[in-house]
C-alpha positions in Angstrom: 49.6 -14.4 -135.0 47.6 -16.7 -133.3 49.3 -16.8 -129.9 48.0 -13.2 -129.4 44.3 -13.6 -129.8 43.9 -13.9 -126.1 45.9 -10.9 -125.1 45.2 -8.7 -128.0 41.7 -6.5 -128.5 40.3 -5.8 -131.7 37.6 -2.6 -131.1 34.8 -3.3 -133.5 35.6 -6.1 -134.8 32.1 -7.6 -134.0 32.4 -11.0 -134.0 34.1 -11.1 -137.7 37.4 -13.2 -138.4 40.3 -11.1 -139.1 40.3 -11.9 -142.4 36.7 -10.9 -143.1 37.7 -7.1 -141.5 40.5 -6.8 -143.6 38.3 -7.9 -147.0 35.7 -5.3 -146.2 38.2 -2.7 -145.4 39.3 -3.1 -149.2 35.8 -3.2 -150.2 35.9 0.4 -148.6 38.7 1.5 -149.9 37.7 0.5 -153.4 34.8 2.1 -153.4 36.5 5.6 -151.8 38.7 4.9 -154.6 36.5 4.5 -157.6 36.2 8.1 -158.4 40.1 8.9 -158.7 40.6 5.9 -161.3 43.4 3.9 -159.9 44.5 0.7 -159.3 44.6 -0.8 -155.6 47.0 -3.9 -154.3 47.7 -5.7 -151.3 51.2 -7.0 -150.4 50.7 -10.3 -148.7 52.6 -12.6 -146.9 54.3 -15.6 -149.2 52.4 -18.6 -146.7 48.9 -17.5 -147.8 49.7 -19.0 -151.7 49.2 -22.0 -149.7 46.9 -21.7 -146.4 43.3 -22.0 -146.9 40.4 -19.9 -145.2 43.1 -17.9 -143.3 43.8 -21.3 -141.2 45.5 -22.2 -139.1 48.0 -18.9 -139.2 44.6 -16.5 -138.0 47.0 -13.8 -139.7 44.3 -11.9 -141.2 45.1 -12.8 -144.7 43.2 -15.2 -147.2 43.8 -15.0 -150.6 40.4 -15.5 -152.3 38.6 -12.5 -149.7 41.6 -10.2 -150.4 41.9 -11.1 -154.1 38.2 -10.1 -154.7 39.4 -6.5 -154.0 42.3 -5.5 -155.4 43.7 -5.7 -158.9 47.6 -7.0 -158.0 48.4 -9.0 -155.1 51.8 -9.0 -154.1 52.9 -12.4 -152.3 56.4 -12.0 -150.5 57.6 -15.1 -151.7 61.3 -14.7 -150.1 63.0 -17.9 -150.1 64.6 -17.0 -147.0 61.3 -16.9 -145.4 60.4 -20.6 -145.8 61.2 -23.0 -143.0 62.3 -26.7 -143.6 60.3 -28.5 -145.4 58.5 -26.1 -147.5 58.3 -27.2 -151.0 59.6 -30.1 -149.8 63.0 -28.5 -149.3 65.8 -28.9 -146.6 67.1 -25.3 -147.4 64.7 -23.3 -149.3 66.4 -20.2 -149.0 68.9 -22.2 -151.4 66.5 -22.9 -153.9 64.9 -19.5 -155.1 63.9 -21.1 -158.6 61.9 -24.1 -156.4 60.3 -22.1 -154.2 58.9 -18.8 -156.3 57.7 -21.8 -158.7 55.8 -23.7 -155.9 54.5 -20.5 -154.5 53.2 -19.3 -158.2 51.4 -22.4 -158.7 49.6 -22.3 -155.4 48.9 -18.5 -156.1 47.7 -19.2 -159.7 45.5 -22.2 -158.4 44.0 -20.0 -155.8 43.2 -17.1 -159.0 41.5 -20.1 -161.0 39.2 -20.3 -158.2 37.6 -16.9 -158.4 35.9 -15.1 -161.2 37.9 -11.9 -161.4 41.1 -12.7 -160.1 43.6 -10.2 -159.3 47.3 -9.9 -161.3 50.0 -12.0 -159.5 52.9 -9.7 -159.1 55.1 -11.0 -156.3 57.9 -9.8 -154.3 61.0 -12.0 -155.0 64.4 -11.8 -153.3 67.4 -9.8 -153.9 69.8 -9.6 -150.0 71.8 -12.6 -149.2 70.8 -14.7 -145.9 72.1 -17.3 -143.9 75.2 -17.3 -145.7 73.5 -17.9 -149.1 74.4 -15.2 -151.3 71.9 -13.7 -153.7 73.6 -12.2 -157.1 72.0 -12.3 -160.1 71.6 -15.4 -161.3 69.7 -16.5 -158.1 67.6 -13.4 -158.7 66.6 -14.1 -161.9 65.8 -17.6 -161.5 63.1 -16.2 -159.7 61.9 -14.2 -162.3 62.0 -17.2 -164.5 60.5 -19.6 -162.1 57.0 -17.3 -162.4 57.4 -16.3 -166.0 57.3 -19.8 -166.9 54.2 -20.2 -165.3 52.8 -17.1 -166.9 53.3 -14.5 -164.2 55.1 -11.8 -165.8 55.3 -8.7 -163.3 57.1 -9.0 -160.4 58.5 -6.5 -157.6 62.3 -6.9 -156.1 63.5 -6.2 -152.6 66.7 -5.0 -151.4 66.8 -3.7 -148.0 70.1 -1.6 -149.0 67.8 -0.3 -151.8 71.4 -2.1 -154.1 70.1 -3.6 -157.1 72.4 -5.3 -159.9 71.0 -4.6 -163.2 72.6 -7.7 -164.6 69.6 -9.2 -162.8 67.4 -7.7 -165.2 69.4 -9.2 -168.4 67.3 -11.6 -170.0 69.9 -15.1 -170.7 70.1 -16.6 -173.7 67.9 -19.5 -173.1 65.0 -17.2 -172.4 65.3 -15.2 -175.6 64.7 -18.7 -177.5 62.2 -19.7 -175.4 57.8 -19.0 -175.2 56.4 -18.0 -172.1 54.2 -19.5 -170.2 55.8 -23.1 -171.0 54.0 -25.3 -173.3 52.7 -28.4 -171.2 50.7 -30.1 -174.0 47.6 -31.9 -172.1 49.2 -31.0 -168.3 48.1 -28.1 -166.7 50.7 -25.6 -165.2 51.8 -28.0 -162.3 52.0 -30.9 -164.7 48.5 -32.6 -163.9 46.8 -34.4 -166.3 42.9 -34.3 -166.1 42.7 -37.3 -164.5 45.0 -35.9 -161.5 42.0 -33.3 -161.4 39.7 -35.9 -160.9 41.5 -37.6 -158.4 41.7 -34.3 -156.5 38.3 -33.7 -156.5 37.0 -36.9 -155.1 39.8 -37.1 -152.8 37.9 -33.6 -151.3 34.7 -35.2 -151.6 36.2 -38.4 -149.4 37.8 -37.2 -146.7 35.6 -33.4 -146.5 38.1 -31.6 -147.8 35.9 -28.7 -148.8 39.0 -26.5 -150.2 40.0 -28.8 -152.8 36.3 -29.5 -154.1 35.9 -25.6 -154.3 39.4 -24.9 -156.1 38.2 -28.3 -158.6 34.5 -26.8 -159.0 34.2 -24.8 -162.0 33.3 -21.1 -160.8 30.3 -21.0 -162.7 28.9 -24.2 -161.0 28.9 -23.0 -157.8 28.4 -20.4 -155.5 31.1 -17.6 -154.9 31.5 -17.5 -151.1 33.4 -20.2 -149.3 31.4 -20.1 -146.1 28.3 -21.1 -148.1 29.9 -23.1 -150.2 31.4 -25.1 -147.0 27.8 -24.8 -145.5 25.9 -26.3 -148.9 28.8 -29.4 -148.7 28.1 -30.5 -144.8 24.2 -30.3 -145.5 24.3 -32.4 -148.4 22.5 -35.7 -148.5 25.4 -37.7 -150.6 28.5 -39.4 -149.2 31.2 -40.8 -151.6 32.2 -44.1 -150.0 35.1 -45.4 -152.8 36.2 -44.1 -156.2 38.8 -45.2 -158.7 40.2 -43.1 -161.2 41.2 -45.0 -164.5 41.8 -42.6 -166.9 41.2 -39.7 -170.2 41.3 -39.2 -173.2 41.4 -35.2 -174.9 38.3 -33.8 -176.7 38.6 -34.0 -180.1 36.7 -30.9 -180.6 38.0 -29.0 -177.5 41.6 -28.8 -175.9 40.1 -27.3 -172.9 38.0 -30.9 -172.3 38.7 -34.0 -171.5 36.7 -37.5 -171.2 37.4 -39.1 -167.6 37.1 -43.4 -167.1 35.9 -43.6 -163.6 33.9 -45.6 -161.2 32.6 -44.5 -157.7 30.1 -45.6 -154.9 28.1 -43.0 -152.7 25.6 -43.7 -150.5 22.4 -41.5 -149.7 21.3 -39.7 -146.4 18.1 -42.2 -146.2 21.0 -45.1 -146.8 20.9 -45.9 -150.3 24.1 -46.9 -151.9 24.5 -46.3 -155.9 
């Protein structure tokens, strides 16, 4: 989308990034809405589970400004639509179950950033590509992949409008199994508090201001990532080293933990502590 910026002309779009236009055309829309009592969604493309700030795609879409608005978001996560590489796949289009679960984590991750976050219900793959055929099973891996992870609505495309309904048979395995998966002390991407850490001041050390607002508790900072980015490149504090040693659970509280670290900032007037 971004190769058409110069030749393409956006009639008042006064000076706001696309993604900003879209979000407030929501906010309109929900508010026109309000009185009839429905619901309102956005379909989305399956890259913005990942891309921060709507960069460096400029499609329009970012997932926290559109989430905001709407109470389902629908990401097309078609495996056929990932290039090599993705998920750290050859083929993805191979691997539906690898990619919807890589796509959901990102999407969740993105929903534990925000305050009211919006239902995940994606659009998953049902048409063969590239030689790959897609029956059943490879359709509802899919469904499995994000049920797993606690995502339990999901939307299926067919261009033929030819669904199997063996697709929609639940297997053995799941009927003995509890959804989402039990991870003990790891989150849903099998982090241990201590990864959290390490994520966090790995955004504070190299300024990478998405991961210290996705690792900031919501209620600890502000809401919008434009001030938040702002607050972050006028503070006076610069971490210089950390190490990350380890946890140990809260007794009291699941939902806690007790991090062994050690780290070295220095001050704007040059102090180091």
């Amino acid at each position: 989308a971004k190769k058409y910026n110069p030749i393409a002309e956006f009639p008042g779009r006064n000076d706001r990034d696309k993604d900003e236009a879209i979000a407030d055309f929501l906010e309109y829309s929900r508010n026109e809405l309000e009185p009839y009592n429905v619901n309102l969604g956005a379909d989305v493309f399956g890259i913005i589970t990942r891309t921060w700030d709507d960069y460096p795609e400029d499609l329009g879409q970012t997932w926290i400004l559109i989430g905001e608005h709407v109470d389902n978001i629908a990401p097309m996560v078609y495996p056929s639509h990932y290039s090599t590489g993705w998920y750290n796949l050859e083929n993805p289009n191979a691997h539906p179950y690898l990619v919807v679960k890589g796509a959901m984590e990102e999407a969740i991750e993105k929903n534990s950033s925000m305050e009211n976050p919006p239902v995940i219900r994606p659009w998953i793959q049902d048409f063969d590509w590239a030689g790959i055929v897609y029956g059943p099973d490879k359709v509802r891996d899919q469904i499995i992949a994000a049920k797993e992870l606690g995502v339990y609505e999901y939307m299926i495309w067919n261009p033929s409008n030819v669904y199997d309904p063996y697709a929609f048979m639940m297997t053995e395995k799941e009927n003995s199994t509890t959804y989402p998966l039990n991870k003990g002390e790891l989150d849903y991407r099998e982090k241990s508090p201590a990864d959290g850490a390490v994520k966090y001041l790995t955004g504070m050390l190299q300024d990478r201001y998405s991961y210290t607002y996705l690792m900031t508790p919501v209620a600890d900072r502000v809401n919008d990532f434009d001030e938040f980015l702002k607050l972050q490149e006028e503070s006076n504090i610069k971490l210089l080293i950390y190490k990350v040693y380890g946890y140990e659970m809260d007794a009291n509280d699941n939902n806690k933990a007790n991090i062994s670290l050690y780290y070295k900032i220095e001050v704007k007037n040059g102090d180091t502590r």
